[in-house]
C-alpha positions in Angstrom: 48.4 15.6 4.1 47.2 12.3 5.8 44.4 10.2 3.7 43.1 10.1 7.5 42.8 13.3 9.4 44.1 13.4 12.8 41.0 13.6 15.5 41.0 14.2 19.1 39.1 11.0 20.3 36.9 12.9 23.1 34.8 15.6 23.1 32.8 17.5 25.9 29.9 19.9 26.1 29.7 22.2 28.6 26.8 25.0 28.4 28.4 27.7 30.2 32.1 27.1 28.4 33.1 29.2 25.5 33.6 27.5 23.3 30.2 25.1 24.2 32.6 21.9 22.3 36.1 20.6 22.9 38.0 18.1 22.0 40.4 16.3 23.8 43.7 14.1 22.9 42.8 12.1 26.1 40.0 10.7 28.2 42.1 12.2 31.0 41.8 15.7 29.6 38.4 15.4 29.1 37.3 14.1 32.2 39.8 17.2 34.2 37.8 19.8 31.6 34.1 18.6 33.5 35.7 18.6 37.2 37.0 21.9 36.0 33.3 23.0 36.5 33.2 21.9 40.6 32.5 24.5 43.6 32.8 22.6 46.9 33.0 19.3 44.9 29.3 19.7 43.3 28.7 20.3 39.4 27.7 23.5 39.0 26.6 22.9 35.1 25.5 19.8 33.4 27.9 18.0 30.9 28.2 15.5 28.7 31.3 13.6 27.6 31.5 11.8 24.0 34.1 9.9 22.4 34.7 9.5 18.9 34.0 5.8 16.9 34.1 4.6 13.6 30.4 5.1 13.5 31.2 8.7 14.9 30.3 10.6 18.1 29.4 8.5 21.2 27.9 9.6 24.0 29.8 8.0 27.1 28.3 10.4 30.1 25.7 12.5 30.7 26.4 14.1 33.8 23.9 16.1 35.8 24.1 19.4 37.4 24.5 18.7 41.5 26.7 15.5 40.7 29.4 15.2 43.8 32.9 14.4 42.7 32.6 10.7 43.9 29.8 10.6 42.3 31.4 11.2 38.5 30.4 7.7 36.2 34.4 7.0 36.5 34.5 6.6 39.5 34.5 2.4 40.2 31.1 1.6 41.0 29.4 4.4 39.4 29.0 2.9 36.1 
């Protein structure tokens, strides 16, 4: 066993997910699990995306319900 345990760097919350908490290897696959959550390219729940520092969890977004797709914080010029 590893002195330092392997994490998955990103993490997302998502109220109506089961589990409400996943981690992610990639910001890639965490950003595809909140557009997962689109109808007509709207949010249909809130979510949140952290990723993981030496200081611990770090909230990057906080994404409100009704966002549009080009409206997501990664999108250049969003931020």
């Amino acid at each position: 066993m590893s002195e330092t345990p392997e994490i998955h760097p990103y993490l997302t919350l998502i109220p109506d997910r089961a589990p409400r908490q996943k981690s992610h290897m990639s910001l890639g696959q965490a950003k595809k699990a909140v557009l997962y959550r689109l109808s007509h390219d709207v949010l249909t729940v809130p979510a949140r995306v952290y990723r993981w520092t030496h200081d611990g969890w770090e909230l990057m977004w906080d994404i409100k319900e009704g966002t549009h797709r080009e409206e997501m914080p990664w999108i250049q010029g969003n931020q």
